[in-house]
N, C-alpha and C positions, 0 to 999 in steps of 0.2 A: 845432401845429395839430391838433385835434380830428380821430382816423379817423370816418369813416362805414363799418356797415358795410355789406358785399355779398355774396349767399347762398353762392358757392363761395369759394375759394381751392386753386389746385392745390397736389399734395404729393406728390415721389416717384410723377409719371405718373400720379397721380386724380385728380379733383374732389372735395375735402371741402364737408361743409358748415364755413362761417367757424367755429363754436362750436368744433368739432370738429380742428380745427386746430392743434394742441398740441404742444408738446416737454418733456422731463421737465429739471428744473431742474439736474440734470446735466449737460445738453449743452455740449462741450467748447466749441464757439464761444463759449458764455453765460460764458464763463471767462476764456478766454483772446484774444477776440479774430478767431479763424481762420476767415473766413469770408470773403465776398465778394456785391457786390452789383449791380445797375444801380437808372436812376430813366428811369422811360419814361414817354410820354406819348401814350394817343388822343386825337384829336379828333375832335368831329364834324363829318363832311361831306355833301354829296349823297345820295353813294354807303353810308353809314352812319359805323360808328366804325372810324376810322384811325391804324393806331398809326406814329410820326414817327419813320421811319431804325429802325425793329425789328431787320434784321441786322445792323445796324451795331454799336446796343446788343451784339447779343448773340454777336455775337464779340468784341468787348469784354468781355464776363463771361466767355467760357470763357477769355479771353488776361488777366485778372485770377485766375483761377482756375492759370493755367500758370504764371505768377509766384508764387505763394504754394506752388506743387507740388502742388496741391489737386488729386485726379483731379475728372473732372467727367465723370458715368455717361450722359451724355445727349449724343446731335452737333447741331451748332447747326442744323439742319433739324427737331430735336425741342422743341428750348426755341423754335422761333420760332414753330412749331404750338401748341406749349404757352400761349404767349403767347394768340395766336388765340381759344384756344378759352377760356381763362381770361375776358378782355375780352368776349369774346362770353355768358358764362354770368352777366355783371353784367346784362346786359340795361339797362346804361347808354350813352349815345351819345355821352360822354367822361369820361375818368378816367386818373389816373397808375395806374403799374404798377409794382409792386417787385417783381423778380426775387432769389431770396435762396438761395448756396450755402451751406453748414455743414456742420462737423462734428458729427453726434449724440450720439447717446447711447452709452456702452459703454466711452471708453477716458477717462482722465484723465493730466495730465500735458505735458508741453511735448511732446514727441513726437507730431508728427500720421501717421503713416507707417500704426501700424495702424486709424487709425480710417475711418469711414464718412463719405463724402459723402452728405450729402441735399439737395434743392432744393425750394423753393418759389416759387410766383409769387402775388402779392395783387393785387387791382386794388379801389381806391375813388376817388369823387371828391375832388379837392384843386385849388384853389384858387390862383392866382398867391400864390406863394413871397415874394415880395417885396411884395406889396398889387397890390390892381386899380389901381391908381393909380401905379406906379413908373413910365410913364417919361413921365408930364406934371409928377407932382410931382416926382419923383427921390428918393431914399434920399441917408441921411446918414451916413457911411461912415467910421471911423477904422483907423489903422494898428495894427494888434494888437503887443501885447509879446507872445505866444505867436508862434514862427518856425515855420515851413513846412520838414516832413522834409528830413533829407538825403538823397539816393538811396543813402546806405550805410548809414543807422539805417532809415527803412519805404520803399518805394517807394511815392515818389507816382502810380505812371503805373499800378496796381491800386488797383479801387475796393473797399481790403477793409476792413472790419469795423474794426479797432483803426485805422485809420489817422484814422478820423474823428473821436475823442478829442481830437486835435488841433485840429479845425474846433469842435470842440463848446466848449472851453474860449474860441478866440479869438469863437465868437459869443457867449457868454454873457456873457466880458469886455465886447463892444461893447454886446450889451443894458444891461447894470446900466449903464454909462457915458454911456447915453441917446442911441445910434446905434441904427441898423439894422440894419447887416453890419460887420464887418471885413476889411481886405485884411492879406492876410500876405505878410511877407518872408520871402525863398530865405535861408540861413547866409551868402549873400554880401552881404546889405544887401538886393540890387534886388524887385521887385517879383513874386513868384509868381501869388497869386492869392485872391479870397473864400476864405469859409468853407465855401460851395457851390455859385460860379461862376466863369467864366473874367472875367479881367477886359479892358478893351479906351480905350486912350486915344490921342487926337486933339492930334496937335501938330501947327504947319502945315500942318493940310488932309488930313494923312495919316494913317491908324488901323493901332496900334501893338497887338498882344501880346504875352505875356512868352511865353518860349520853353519848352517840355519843362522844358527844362535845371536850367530856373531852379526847378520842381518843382512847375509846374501839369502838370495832368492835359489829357489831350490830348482836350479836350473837342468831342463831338459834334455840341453846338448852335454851340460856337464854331467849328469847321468851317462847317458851316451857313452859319454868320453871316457866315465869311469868302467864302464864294461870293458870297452874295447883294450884299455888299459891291461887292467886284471887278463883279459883274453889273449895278452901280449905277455906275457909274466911278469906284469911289474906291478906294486904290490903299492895301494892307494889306501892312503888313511883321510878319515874328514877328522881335521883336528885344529885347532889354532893355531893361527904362524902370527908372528911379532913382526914388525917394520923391520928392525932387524936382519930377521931370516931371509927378506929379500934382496938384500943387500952381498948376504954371500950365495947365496943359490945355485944351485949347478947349473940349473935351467928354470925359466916361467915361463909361461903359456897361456893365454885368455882362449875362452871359447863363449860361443854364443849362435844363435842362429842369424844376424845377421853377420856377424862376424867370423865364424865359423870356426876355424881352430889356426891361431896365430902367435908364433913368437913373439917373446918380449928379449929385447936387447940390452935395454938401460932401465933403471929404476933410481929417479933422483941422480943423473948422472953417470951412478955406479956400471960400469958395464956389466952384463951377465952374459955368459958365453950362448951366441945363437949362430943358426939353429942345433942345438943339442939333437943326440939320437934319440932321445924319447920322443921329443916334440914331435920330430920328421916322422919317426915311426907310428904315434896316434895319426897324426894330420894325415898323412896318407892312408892309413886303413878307412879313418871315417870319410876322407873323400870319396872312396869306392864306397864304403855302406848306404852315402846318400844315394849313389848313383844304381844303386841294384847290381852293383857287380862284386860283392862280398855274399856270400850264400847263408854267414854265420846271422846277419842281419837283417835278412828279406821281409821278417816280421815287423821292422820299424816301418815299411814303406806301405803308403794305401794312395791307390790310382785314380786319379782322377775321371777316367775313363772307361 
């Protein structure tokens, strides 16, 4: 999807202009990978633009950062400011936010030990991930031949840099193949997760995810998604599901923050009936929570302003 741009981008504690904004083609992450990142989202509300579960995100980034041993020069009271003030200097009233750890310029080599941490935050407008339309029409979704890490080859549970190679292969597979997204399987067969959401499916009556374990990412919006669930009366287990289980499913659902919360229609051809009243029922509460017009959930939201 096309960036837009927007006049700042922090960097290393300043406000650049975008232009300005630069790393030299050396830089060790461009190499090798070592880096780390989040995907955030303001919205607009009332009260201005509101960015959805910000510390959450962002201890999540320094605890992606801790995992890879990546120092990270900033405390998460600084990156959440940083955030702030970035989203504020768009002088847009929503927009996604990347957050971006690296190693710079200066050392080369598999050795990250002496190099430099840098960070950056970007903020432009972007657009539902999945179309403005996923979850009345639903996405068409096949099971990727590309497998999802093992926790002993990359950790899935850090959002870093090289790890997304993998997601990049199984969605490009699913694009050329004339799907939308692909779901990946854990080394054990079962069901991990998209290419860039947690996944979630309904067998009698009950809504099912895959666990950690299994090598999805213990995702922020699927948190989210699991409250508002529960808050809704419907009764959510993290538990293994088989390739199988998606096949007959009453309903499935991806979420994610660029993606945000979207029907799934087909899996491997199979139809699955969309949009289901659960899907429609979460996707609309959490619409309103991001937007500050749910009162149950005012505590996800911190204002840029």
């Amino acid at each position: 999807m096309p960036i837009t741009t927007t006049p700042k981008i922090w960097m290393n504690g300043k406000l650049v202009d975008w232009d300005k904004a630069q790393v030299h083609v050396l830089t060790h992450t461009l190499h090798y990978g070592t880096g780390v990142f989040e995907g955030i989202r303001a919205y607009e509300t009332d009260k201005g633009p509101a960015v959805f579960r910000l510390t959450d995100h962002m201890q999540r980034f320094i605890n992606s950062a801790k995992i890879l041993s990546m120092p990270m020069p900033y405390s998460l009271e600084e990156l959440v400011q940083a955030v702030k003030d970035t989203v504020a200097s768009t002088g847009l009233p929503a927009c996604y936010i990347r957050p971006l750890a690296y190693y710079g310029y200066g050392e080369m080599g598999l050795n990250t030990t002496p190099c430099k941490t840098d960070v950056a935050i970007a903020c432009w407008p972007w657009g539902a991930y999945l179309g403005d339309d996923a979850v009345e029409k639903g996405v068409r979704m096949k099971i990727s031949s590309w497998t999802r890490h093992d926790h002993n080859t990359m950790p899935p549970a850090a959002k870093t840099v090289g790890n997304y190679v993998n997601s990049s292969l199984a969605k490009v597979e699913a694009l050329k193949a004339g799907y939308d997204e692909a779901i990946m399987l854990a080394p054990n067969g079962l069901i991990a997760e998209c290419t860039g959401e947690n996944l979630f499916v309904v067998r009698n009556g009950i809504i099912l995810t895959p666990p950690t374990s299994a090598g999805a990412l213990e995702g922020i919006t699927q948190n989210s998604v699991t409250r508002i669930a529960r808050d809704l009366g419907y009764e959510v287990r993290v538990d293994n599901i088989a390739r199988s289980d998606l096949y007959i499913a009453e309903e499935i659902f991806a979420c994610g923050t660029a993606a945000e919360v979207g029907s799934v229609s087909s899996v491997d051809d199979r139809p699955v009936p969309c949009p289901g009243p659960i899907t429609r029922a979460i996707a609309s509460t959490y619409a309103k929570a991001v937007r500050g017009q749910d009162p149950r959930y005012v505590d996800w939201l911190e204002y840029a302003k």
